[in-house]
N, C-alpha and C positions, 0 to 999 in steps of 0.2 A: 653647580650641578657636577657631577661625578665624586663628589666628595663624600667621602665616607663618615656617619654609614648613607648610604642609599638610600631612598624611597621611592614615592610611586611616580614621580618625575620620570628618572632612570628606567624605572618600568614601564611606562607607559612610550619613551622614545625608544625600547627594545621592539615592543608591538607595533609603533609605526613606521620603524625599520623594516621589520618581518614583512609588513605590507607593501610595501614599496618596492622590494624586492623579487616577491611573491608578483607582480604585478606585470615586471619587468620578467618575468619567468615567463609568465602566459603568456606575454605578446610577441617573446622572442622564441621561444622554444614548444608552445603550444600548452594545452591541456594533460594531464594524468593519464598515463594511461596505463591504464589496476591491470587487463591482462598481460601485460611483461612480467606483473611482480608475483605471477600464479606459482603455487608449488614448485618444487622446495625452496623457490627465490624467499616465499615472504618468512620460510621456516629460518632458512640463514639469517633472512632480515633480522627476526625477532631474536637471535638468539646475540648474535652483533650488536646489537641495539641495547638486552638487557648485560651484557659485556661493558659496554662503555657508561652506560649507567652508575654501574657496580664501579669503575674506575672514578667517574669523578665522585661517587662518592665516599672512596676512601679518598679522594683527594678534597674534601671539603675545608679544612681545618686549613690548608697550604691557599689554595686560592679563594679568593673571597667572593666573586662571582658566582661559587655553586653555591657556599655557604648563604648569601643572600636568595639567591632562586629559592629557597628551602624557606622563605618568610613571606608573610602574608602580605608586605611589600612589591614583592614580585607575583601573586599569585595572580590578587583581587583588579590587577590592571590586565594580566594575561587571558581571564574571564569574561573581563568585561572586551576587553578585542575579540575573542569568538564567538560572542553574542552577539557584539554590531557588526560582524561582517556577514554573520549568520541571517540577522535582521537584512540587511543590506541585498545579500542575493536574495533574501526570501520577496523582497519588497521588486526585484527587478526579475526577477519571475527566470531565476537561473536554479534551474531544477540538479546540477549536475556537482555540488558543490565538492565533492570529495576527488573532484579531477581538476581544483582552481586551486593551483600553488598557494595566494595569499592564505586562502582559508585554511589548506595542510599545513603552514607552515605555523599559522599563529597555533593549530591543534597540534601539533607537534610540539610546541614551547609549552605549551600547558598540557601535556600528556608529561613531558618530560620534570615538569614542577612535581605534579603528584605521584610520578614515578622513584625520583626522589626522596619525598617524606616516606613513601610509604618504606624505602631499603631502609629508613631510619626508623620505623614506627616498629616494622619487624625485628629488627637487631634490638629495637632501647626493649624487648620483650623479654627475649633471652638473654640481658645482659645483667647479674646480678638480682639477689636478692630485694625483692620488691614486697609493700602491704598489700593486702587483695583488693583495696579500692585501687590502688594504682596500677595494679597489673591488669584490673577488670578493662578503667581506662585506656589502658596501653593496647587492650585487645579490639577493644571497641573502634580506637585511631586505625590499628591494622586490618580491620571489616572495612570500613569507610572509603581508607585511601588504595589499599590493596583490590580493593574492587571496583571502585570508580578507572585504576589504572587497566585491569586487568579487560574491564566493560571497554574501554577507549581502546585499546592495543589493537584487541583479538576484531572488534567492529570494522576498525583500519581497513588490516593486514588479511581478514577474511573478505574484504569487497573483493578480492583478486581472484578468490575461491571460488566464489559466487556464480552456480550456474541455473539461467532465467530460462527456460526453452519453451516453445511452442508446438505441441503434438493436436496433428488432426486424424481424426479415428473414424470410420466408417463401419455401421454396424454390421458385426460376423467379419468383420477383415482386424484379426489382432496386428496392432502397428507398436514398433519398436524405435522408429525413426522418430527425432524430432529437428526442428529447426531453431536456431540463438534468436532468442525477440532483441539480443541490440544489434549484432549482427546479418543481415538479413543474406539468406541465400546460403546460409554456411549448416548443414544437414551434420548431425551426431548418431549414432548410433546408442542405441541407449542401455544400462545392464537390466531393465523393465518394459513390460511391454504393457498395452492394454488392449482389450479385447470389449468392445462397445456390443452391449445387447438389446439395450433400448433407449430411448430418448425422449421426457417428459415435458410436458410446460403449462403451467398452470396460470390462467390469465383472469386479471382484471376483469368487472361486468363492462360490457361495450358504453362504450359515452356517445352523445351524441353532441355534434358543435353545428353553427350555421357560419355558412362560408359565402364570400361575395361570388358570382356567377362570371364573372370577366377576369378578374385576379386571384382567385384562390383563397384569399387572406381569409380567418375567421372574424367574424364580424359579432365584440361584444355588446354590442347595445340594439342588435336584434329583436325586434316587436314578436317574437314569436315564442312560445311554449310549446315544450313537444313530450308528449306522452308514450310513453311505450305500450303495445296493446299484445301483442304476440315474438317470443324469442325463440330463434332456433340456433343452438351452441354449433349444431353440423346439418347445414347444410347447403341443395345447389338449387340453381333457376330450375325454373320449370319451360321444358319447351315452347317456344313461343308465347310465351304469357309474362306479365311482370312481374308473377307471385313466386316464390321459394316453395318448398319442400322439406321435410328432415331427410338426410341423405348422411348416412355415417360410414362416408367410405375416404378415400385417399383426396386430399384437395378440396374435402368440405369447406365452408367459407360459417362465418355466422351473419346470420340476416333478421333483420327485425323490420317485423308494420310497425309503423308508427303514424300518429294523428298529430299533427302540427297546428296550434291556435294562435290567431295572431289576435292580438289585444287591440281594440281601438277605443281611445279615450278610457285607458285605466280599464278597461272590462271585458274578462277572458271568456269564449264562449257565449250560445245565446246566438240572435240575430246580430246585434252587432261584433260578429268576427267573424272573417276567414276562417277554414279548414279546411287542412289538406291531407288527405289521405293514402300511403303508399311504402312501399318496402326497401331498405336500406342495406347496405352490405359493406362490409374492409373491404370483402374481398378473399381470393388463396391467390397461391402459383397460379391455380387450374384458371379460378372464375374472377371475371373482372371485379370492381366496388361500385355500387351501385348507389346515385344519388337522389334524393327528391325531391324536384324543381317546386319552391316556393313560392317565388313572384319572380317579375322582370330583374328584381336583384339578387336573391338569394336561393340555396339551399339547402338544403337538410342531410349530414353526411354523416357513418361509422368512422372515425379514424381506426385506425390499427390497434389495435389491443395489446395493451401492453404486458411482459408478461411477469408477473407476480411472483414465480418459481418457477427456475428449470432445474432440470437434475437430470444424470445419468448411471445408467444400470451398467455397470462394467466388473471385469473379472481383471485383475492385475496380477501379473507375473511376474519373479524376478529369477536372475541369475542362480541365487544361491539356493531355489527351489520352492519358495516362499510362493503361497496361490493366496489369492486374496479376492472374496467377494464384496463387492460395497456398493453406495450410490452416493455419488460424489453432486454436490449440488454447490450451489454461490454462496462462500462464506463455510462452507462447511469441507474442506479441504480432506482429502487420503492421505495418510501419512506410509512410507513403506522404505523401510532400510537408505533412510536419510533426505528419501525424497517427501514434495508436499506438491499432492496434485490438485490443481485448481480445479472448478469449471469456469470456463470462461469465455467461450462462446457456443453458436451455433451455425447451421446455414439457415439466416435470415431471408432468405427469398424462398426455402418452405416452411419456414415459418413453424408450428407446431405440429406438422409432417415430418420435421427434420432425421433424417437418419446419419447425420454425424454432428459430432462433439469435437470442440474444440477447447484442449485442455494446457493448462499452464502449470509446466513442472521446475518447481525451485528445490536447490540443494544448497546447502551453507555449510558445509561442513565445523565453521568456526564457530557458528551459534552458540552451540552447547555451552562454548566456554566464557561468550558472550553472557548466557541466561546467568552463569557458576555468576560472573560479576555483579550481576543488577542483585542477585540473591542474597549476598553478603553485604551491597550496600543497605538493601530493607533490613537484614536482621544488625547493623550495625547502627541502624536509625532507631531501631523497636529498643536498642539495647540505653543508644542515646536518652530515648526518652524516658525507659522506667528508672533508668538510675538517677537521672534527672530529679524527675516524680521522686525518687527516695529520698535524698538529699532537701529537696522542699520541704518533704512530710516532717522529715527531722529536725528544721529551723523552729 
């Protein structure tokens, strides 16, 4: 071992090293922590980093250690390490992996691989007189690795960038403040504000379950079928009586009759079954949920409706004078001079009365140069494979 040339021995006790090391980091010195390395640290970082790069590889040719990093002997073991450590946290339920030394450092080893070829893939471009299949190839090598590098770097060195915040909006109150979701307690001032006007929720049809009468638990092997005969989407009790009303004002609840059949011996209905007849409710803020006693065991309950869509109707402002109308809903995000506003909650105890929004604003500023990489890797794979494709058709 260490005898020249090298192979994937040598590489593979470079990644076991890394780890071990990497190990002995986090227990002695703790986990990453990305905001130290916020602006302009991570801009020096990268510019130092593509420096020393650019050094050992004009010193490739004098020490053999870079020259070897540059081969698929060092590569294919360095891959295979950020996959099993990646497996490894994924399998121990460590969500935070970009703050565990082992893992940065073996991404670091193979960021630094393909950072490498690619200062070679782009110089063997411009260097001399080349045929067009080989320069096409040469350009295709510089899509592949210059973008896989550029995807890895800026992903990095942009966690540090990375701002996650928590804004809660009350409608007709425009709020500019938000709070850090990892952070907790630490308030920003933000250069956008939002200005909540209304607040929507579009819900599932109510289900019905049968529930044990001493423990709550729902009870699936229940003798009973239950029919719905009357639904009201909004509304409230009626005074002194068990029956509902439609009522479409603040704190409506939804309530349904329902006829409950209990089966005896295989056969629903008829003289041989039970029925029970009566009105059911979730429930609001305002009005309790209302259940219907079936027998000494069970009975017949609305859960909570779940909701299907929320959205909100909000007016967003910024700084540089920008107004912006939208309705911002789950999954369907406002984008606005770098920000990406989520929906992502509500107030759950009014339930679809709620008159505030609680939204989730992310900013990346490194993305863009992230997407620039994943871009050139597709159009360096699309290029892969029609030239590919040519060369076949021509055999």
């Amino acid at each position: 071992m260490w005898n020249k040339p090298w192979s994937f021995k040598e590489s593979a006790l470079i990644g076991g090293g890394l780890l071990v090391v990497g190990t002995l980091l986090q227990l002695t010195i703790g986990a990453i922590d990305w905001s130290l390395l916020s602006a302009p640290i991570n801009v020096i970082l990268l510019v130092t980093y593509l420096l020393v790069l650019g050094v050992f590889y004009a010193m490739r040719k004098h020490i053999y250690f870079i020259a070897w990093s540059m081969t698929l002997h060092a590569a294919i073991p360095a891959l295979l390490c950020g996959v099993a450590v990646t497996l490894l946290m994924g399998l121990t339920g460590w969500d935070e992996m970009l703050s565990a030394w082992p893992f940065v450092l073996i991404y670091i080893w193979l960021m630094s691989i393909v950072g490498l070829i690619a200062f070679d893939r782009i110089l063997r471009l411009f260097r001399g007189p080349q045929v067009a299949s080989s320069r096409l190839a040469t350009f295709t090598s510089v899509l592949n690795h210059a973008g896989l590098f550029m995807a890895m770097v800026c992903g990095t060195l942009g966690n540090a960038d990375m701002q996650r915040l928590h804004m809660t909006v009350k409608v007709g109150q425009p709020e500019w403040r938000a709070a850090d979701a990892d952070r907790q307690g630490l308030i920003q001032d933000l250069p956008i504000a939002i200005e909540l006007h209304s607040f929507t929720i579009d819900e599932y049809p109510p289900q019905y379950t049968i529930i044990d009468n001493e423990t709550g638990q729902v009870i699936q092997d229940a003798p009973w079928q239950i029919v719905q005969d009357t639904l009201f989407e909004y509304a409230a009790p009626r005074p002194e009586s068990d029956s509902y009303v439609e009522w479409r004002s603040m704190g409506a609840c939804t309530a349904s009759h329902i006829t409950a059949l209990r089966e005896v011996s295989g056969v629903t209905g008829g003289s041989e079954a039970s029925k029970v007849e009566g009105w059911v409710s979730c429930g609001s803020f305002m009005f309790p949920y209302r259940a219907l006693h079936l027998d000494e065991r069970c009975s017949a309950v609305m859960p909570e409706r779940e909701p299907k869509r929320y959205a909100s109707e909000v007016t967003v402002y910024s700084e540089g004078g920008e107004k912006v109308d939208a309705v911002i809903e789950v999954n369907h995000p406002l984008e606005i001079e770098g920000w990406k506003i989520y929906q992502l909650s509500y107030d759950e105890a009014l339930g679809r009365w709620s008159d505030t929004s609680v939204f989730e604003l992310v900013r990346d500023p490194w993305l863009p140069w992230v997407y620039t990489g994943i871009y050139m890797l597709l159009a360096g794979a699309l290029l892969t494979f029609f030239t590919s494709k040519k060369k076949i058709s021509q055999l």
